[in-house]
N, C-alpha and C positions, 0 to 999 in steps of 0.2 A: 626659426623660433616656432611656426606655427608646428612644422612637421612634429617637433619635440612634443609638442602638448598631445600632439594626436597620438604621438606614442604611449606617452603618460597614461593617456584615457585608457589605449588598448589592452595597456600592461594593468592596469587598475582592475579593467573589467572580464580580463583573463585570469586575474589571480581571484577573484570571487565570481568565477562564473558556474561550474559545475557543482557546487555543493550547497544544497540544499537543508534550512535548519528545520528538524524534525524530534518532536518529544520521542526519545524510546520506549517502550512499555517493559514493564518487566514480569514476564510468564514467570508462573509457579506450577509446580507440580506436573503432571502429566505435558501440560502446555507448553517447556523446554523441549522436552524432544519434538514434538509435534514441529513446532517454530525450526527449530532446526533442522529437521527434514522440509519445511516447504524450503526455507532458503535456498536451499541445493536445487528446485523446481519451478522458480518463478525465470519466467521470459527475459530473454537479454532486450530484446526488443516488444514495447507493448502498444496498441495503435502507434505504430510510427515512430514512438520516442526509445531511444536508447536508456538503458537502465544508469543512472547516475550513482551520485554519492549523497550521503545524507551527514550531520553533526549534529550532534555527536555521531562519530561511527557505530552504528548495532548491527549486530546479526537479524533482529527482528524488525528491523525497517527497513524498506526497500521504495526510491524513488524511480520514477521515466520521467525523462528531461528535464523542464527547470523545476520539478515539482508539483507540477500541474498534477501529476497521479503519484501517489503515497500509499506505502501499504506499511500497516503495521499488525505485528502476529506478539498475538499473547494479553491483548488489553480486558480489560472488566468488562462484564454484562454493560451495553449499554442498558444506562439506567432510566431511558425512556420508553425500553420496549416491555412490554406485557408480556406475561405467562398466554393471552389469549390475542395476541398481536400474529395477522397471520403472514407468513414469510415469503417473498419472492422468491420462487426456485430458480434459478438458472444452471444448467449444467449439473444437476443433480447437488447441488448446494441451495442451501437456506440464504438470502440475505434478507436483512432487518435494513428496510429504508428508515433513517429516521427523521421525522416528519419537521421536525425545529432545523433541521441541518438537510437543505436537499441535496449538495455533493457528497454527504457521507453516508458512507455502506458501511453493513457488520456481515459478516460470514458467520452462521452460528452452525458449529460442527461439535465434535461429542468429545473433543480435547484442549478446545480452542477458540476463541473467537479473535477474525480478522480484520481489522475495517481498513476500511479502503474510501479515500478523497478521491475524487474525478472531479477536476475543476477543468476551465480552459475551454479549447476547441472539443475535447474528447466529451464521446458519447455513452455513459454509463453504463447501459446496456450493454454495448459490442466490449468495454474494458473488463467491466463483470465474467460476461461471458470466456473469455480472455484466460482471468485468472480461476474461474470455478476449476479448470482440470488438475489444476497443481494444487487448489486447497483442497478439491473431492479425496486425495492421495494421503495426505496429513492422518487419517484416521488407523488407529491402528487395523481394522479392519481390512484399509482396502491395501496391507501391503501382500 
């Protein structure tokens, strides 16, 4: 009997382990393609975590492990940052820390903006860094 339950659990916690619930964003205009060229460029692996699955499924959302790091491509101006807000560069990218929300990051590029949650163990700095070379690419510019 006991073994059964222990089964139960495993099967319970295997059928809702890899997917992660995440809002999609929906890009407009130039932002489509942009979002869909970084897709094809983000990391299978990012600090240490395997890239997962997200729900609803989007192209413009991309999870590492349980969640802990999220990215999504194509969201609104955060609406906390200033015209005169000045930007973290990392990697030749902009991001906009926003100061209400310390795990969220914006990537502000000229087709696009990404943000990116780093919760958890992970250190914002080194995930940032991480992701700047695949959103630096997004511009039409740098193809």
């Amino acid at each position: 009997m006991r073994a059964a339950a222990v089964l139960l659990v495993l099967l319970a916690l295997a059928g809702c382990g890899g997917t992660v619930q995440v809002e999609p964003p929906a890009p407009q205009g130039e932002a489509v393609a942009a979002c869909d060229k970084l897709t094809t460029l983000l990391p299978k692996t990012l600090d240490g975590d395997e890239r997962g699955t997200s729900t609803p499924e989007s192209p413009y959302v991309a999870v590492w492990g349980s969640g802990a790091i999220a990215l999504r491509c194509g969201v609104p101006r955060p609406a906390r940052m200033a015209p005169t807000d000045t930007l973290q560069e990392i990697g030749g990218v902009g991001w906009f820390a926003d100061p209400d929300k310390p795990a969220l990051f914006t990537a502000v590029t000229d087709v696009a903006y990404v943000e990116v949650t780093v919760g958890g163990e992970h250190v914002a700095a080194e995930v940032l860094a991480d992701l700047s070379k695949p959103v630096a690419q997004i511009s039409p510019r740098a193809s």
